[in-house]
C-alpha positions in Angstrom: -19.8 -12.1 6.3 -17.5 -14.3 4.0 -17.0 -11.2 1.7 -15.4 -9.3 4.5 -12.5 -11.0 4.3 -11.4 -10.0 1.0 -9.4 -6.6 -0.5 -11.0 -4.7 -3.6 -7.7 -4.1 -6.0 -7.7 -2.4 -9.2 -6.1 -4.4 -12.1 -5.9 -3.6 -15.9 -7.1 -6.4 -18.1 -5.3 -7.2 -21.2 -7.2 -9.3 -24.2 -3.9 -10.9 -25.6 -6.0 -13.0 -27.8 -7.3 -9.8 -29.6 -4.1 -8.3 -29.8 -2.4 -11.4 -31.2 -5.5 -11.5 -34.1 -5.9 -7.7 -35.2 -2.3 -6.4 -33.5 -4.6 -3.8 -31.5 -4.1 -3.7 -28.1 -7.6 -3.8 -25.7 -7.5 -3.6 -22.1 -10.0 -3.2 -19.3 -10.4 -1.8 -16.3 -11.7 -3.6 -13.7 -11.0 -5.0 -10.0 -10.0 -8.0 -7.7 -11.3 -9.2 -4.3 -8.7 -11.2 -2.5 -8.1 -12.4 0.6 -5.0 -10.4 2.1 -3.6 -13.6 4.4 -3.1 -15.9 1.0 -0.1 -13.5 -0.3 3.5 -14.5 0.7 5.1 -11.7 -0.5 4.7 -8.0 -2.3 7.3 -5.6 -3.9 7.2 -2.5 -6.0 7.1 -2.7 -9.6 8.8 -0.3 -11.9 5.8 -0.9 -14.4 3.7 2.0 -14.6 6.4 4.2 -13.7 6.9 3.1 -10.4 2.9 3.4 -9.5 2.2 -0.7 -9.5 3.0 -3.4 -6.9 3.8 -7.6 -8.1 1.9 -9.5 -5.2 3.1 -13.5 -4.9 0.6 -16.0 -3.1 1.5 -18.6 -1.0 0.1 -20.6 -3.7 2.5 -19.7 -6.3 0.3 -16.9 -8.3 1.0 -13.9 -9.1 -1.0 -10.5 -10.0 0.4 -6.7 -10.9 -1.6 -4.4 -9.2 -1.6 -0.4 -10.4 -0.9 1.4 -7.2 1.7 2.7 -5.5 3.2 0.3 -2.8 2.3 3.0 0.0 -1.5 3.1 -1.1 -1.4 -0.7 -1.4 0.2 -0.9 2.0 -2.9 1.6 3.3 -5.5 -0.8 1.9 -3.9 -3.6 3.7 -3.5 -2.3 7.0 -7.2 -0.6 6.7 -8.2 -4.1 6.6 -9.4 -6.1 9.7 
């Protein structure tokens, strides 16, 4: 299946729009499916206290992911 090929990744979303017009902040919970062989490179991120990981694509994105590098690292190598 095409779906298979993709990681589910928990992100926070963050309505900058809303926070630039009423100065409250509104965020989301939510997820990500991507495909684990279009990142180049990952490292931990002292955001969240140390509990997030900053992926780069081979394409020149990039995403912040809320988990620690170990459990991010599990996900990953759980994937085949």
């Amino acid at each position: 299946m095409f779906t298979q090929r993709f990681v589910k990744l928990p992100i926070t979303i963050y309505d900058q729009e809303h926070l630039e017009l009423t100065g409250h902040e509104v965020t989301e919970e939510s997820y990500i499916m991507i495909n684990p062989l279009t990142i180049g490179a990952y490292r931990p991120s002292k955001v969240n206290d140390g509990n997030a990981v900053h992926i780069n694509f081979k394409d020149g994105g990039t995403i912040l992911i809320y988990l620690k590098i170990e459990d991010f690292e599990t996900i990953l190598n759980k994937h085949s």
